[in-house]
C-alpha positions as CSV (number, residue, x, y, z in Angstrom):
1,X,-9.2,-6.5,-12.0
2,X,-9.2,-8.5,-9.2
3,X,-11.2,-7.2,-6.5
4,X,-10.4,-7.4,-2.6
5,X,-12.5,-6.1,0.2
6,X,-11.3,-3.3,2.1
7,X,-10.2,-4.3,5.8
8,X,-13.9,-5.5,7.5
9,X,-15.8,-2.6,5.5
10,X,-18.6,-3.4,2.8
11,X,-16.4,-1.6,0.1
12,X,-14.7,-3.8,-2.6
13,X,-11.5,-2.4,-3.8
14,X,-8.8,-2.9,-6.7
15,X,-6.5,-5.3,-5.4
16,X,-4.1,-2.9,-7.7
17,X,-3.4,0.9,-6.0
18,X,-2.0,3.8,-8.0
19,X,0.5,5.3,-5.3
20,X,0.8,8.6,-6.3
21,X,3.8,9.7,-4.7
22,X,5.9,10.2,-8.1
23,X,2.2,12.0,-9.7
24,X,4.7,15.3,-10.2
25,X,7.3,13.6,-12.7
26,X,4.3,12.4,-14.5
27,X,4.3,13.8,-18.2
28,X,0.4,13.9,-18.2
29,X,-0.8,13.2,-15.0
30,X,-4.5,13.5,-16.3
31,X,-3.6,10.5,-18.9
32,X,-2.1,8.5,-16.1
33,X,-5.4,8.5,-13.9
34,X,-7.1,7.8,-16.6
35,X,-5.0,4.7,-17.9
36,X,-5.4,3.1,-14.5
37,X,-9.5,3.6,-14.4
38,X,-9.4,1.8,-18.0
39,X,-6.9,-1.1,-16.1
40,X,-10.0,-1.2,-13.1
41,X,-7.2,0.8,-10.6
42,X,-10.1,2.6,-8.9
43,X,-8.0,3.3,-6.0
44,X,-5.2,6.2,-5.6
45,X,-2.6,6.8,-3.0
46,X,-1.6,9.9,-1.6
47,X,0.3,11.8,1.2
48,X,0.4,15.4,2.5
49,X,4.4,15.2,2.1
50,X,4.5,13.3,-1.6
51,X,6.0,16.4,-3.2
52,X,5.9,18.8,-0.2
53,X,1.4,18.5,-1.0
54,X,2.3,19.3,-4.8
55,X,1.4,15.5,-6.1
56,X,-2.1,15.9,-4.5
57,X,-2.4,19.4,-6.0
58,X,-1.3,18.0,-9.5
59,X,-3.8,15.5,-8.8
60,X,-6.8,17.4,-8.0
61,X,-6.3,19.4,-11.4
62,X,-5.5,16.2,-13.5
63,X,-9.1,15.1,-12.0
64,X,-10.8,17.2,-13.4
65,X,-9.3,17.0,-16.8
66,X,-11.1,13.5,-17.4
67,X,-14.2,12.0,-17.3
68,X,-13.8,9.8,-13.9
69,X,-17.1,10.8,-11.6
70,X,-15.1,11.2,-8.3
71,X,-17.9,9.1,-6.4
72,X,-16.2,6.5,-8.7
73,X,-12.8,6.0,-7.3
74,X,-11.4,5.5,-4.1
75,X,-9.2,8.9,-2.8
76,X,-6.4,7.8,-0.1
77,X,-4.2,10.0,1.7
78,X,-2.0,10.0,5.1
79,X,-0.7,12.4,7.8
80,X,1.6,12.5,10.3
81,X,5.4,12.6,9.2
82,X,6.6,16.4,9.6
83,X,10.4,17.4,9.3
84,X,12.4,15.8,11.8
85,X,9.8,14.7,13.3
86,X,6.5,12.4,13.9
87,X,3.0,13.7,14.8
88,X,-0.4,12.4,15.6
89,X,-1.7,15.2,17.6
90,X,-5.5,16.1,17.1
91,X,-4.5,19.4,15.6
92,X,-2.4,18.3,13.1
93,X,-4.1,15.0,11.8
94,X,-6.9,17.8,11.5
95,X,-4.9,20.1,9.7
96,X,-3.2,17.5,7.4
97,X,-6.6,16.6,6.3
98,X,-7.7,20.0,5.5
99,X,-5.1,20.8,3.3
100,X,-5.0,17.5,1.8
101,X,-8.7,18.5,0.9
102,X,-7.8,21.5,0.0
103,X,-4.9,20.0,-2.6
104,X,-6.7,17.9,-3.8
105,X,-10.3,19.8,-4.7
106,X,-12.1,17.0,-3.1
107,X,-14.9,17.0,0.0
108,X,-14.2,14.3,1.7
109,X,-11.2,11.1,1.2
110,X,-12.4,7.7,1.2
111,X,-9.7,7.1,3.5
112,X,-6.9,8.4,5.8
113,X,-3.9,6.1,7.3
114,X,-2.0,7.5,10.0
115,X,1.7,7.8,8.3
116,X,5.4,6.3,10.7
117,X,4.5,5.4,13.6
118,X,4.7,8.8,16.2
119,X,6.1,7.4,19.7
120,X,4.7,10.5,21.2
121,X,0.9,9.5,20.5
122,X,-1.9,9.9,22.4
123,X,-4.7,7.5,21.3
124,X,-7.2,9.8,23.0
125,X,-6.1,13.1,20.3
126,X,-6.3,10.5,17.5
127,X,-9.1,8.9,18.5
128,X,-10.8,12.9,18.8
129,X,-9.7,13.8,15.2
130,X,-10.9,10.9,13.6
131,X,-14.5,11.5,15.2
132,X,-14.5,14.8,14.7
133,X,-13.1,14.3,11.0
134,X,-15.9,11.5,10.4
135,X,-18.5,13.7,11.8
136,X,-18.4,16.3,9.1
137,X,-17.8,13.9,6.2
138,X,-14.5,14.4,5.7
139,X,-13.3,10.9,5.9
140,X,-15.1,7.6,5.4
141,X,-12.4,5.2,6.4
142,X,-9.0,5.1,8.7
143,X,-6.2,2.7,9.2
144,X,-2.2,3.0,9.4
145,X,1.0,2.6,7.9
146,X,4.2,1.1,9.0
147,X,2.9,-0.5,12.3
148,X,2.7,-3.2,13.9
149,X,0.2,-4.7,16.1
150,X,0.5,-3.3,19.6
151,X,0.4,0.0,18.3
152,X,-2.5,-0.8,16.6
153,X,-4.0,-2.4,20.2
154,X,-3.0,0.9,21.6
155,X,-5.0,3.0,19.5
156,X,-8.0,0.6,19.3
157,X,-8.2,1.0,23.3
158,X,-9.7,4.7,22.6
159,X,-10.2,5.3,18.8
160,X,-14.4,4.1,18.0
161,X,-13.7,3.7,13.6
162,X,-12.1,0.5,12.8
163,X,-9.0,0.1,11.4
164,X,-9.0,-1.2,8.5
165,X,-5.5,-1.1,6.7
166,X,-2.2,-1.1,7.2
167,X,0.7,-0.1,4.4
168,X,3.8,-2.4,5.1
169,X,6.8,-2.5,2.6
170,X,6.2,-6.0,1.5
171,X,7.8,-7.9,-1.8
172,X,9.6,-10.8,-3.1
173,X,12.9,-8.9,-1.8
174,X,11.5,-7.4,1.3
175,X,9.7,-10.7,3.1
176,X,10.9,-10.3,6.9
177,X,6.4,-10.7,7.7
178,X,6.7,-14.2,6.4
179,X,10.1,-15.0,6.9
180,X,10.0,-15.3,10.6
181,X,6.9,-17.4,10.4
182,X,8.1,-19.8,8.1
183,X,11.4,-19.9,10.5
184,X,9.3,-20.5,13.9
185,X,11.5,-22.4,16.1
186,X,14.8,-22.1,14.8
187,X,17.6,-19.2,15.9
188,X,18.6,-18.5,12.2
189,X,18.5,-14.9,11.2
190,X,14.9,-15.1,9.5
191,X,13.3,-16.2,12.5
192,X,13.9,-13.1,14.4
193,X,10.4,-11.5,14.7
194,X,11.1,-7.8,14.2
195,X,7.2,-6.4,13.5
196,X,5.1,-8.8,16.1
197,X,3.8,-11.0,13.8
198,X,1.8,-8.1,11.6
199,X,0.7,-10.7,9.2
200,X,-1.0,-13.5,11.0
201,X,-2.3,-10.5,13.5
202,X,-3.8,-8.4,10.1
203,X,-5.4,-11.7,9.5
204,X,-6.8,-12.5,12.6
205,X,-8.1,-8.9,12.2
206,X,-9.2,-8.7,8.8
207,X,-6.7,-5.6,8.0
208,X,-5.7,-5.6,4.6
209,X,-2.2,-4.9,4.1
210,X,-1.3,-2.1,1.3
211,X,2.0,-3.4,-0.2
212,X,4.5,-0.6,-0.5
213,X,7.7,-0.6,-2.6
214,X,7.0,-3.9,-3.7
215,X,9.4,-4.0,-6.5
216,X,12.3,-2.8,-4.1
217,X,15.3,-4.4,-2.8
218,X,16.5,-3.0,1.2
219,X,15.6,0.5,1.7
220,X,14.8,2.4,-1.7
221,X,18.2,0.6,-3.1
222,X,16.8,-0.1,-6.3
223,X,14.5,-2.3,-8.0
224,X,15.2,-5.7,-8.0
225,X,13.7,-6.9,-11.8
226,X,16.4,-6.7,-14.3
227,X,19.0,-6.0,-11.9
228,X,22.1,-8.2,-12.5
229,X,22.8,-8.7,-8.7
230,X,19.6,-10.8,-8.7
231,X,20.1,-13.4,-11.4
232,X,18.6,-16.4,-10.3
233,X,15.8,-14.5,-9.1
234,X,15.1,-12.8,-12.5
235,X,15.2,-16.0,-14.4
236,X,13.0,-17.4,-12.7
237,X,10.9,-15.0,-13.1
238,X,11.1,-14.5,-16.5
239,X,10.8,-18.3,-17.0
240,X,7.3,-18.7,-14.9
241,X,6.4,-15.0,-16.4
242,X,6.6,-16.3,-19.8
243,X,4.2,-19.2,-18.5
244,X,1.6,-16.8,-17.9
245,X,1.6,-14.7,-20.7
246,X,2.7,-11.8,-18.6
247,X,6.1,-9.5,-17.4
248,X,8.0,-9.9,-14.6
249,X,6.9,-7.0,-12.8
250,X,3.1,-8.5,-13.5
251,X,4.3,-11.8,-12.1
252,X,6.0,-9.8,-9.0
253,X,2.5,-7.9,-8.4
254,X,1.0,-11.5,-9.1
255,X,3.4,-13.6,-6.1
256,X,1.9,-10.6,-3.8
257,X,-1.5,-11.1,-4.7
258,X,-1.4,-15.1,-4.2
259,X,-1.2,-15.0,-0.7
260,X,-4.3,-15.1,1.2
261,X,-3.9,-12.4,3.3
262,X,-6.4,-10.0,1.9
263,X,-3.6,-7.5,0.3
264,X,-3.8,-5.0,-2.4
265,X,-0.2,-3.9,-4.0
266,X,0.4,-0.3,-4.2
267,X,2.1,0.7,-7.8
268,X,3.5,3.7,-8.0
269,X,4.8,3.8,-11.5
270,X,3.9,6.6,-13.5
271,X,4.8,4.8,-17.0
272,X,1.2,4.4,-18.6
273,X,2.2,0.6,-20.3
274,X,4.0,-0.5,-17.0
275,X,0.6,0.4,-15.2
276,X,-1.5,-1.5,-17.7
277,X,1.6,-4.6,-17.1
278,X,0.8,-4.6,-13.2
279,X,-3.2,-4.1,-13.7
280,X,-3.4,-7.0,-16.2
281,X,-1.1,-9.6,-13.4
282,X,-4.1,-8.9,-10.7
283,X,-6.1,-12.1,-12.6
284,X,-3.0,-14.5,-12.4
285,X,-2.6,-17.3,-9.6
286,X,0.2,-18.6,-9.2
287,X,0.0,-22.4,-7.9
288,X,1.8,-22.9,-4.0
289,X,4.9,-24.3,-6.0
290,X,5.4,-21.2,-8.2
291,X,5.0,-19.1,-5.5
292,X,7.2,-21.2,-3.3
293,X,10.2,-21.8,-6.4
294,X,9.9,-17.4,-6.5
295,X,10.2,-17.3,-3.1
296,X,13.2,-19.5,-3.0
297,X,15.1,-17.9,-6.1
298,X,15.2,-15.1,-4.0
299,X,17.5,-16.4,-1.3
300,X,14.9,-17.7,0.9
301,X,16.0,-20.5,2.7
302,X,13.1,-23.1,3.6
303,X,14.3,-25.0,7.3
């Protein structure tokens, strides 16, 4: 398992995350976690609002049913989506984090991202519950999800803990990051910059950037592998997939994982032989003119 490290913090991470948001369909949950240790997935996903808190509960128990050391794996979660509504107040980031602790049977997370952006946030309450949330060891790390980078600038001006991650929706169908940068200078609809350059600023900052839905097309439309309305792109992929000895969901995780922009892909399957598909595609790397012939196949248009 390919191994990444974890925004600018000494710990190395699977470049492979379980996301765990679909943990209460699982069949055996317990045999899940433990097919993705086996892979070198060392790294889980979570959510107070995956399942209304039930998928971390189911978690927590399924823990405990294996042998995994829980100094051995790297527990995420994230706060701050409520019903109709958005919040990064102090007391509930607090709160969240509590009964995400609770749920899950665990001291401390490894990390916490802060969930949609809220455009009510005050970087002084965040920057208040992640001291006081660091302070008593109940969080090592902290990042976000779904922003972009002057939101980010906004919290940095009071929050002390860097930020080290950021969970984008990213994917061979879902390229709007790198489409705009590839377009610079034109007034085609690709070149419209819709997230302020999040990629080239993550770099610059040394964020990673946590894949989401990376086998989606739009918005939780479907999955794009196998579908019929994606023909070209499928044999393509099944043509340089068969080249590497792997599936074409591996060689999807695989095109994410060949750029160099530090990025772990979040897999939220909870098939045990799909996992171990995905896992075993960390290793591949796909030369600049697969990537680019993947990237094309999908409807990309190079100017």
């Amino acid at each position: 398992m390919k191994k990444i490290q974890f925004g600018t913090s000494d710990l190395q991470a699977a470049s492979v995350i379980l996301g765990c948001m679909r943990m209460n369909g699982a069949e055996n949950p317990a045999e899940i976690i433990e097919t993705a240790y086996e892979q070198g997935i060392d790294f889980f996903d979570h959510a107070d609002i995956y399942g209304g808190g039930e998928c971390e509960t189911i978690f927590g128990k399924a823990l405990k049913e294996t042998e995994i050391k829980r100094e051995d794996i790297i527990i995420q979660t994230k706060c701050g989506i409520r019903k109709g509504m958005f919040d990064f107040s102090k007391e509930h980031i607090i709160a969240s984090v509590e009964g995400s602790l609770k749920r899950l049977d665990v001291e401390y997370v490894d990390a916490l991202l802060l969930h949609r952006p809220d455009t009510l946030v005050e970087p002084e309450e965040v920057a208040a519950a992640f001291d006081q949330l660091e302070a008593q060891g109940k969080v090592k790390y902290f990042g976000v999800s779904n922003q972009k980078p002057m939101q980010i600038e906004l919290l940095k001006k009071t929050v002390k803990q860097p930020l080290l991650a950021n969970q984008l929706q990213f994917g061979i169908k879902h390229t709007g990051m790198i489409d705009q940068g590839i377009h610079v200078n034109m007034t085609d609809e690709a070149s419209v910059d819709r997230d302020g350059s999040i990629l080239d600023y993550s770099r610059l900052n040394e964020m990673t950037i946590q894949a989401w839905s990376p086998y989606q097309y739009g918005f939780f439309e479907g999955v794009f592998i196998g579908n019929e309305k994606f023909s070209e792109l499928n044999t393509t992929l099944d043509k340089i997939a068969e080249r590497h000895n792997c599936t074409s969901t591996g060689l999807a995780t695989a095109w994410i994982l060949r750029h160099p922009a530090n990025m772990q892909v979040i897999a939220g399957s909870m098939n045990k032989e799909r996992i171990k598909e995905i896992a075993k595609a960390s290793d591949i790397v796909l030369s600049r003119e697969e990537w680019y012939e993947i990237y094309r196949a999908a409807g990309n248009i190079l100017p």
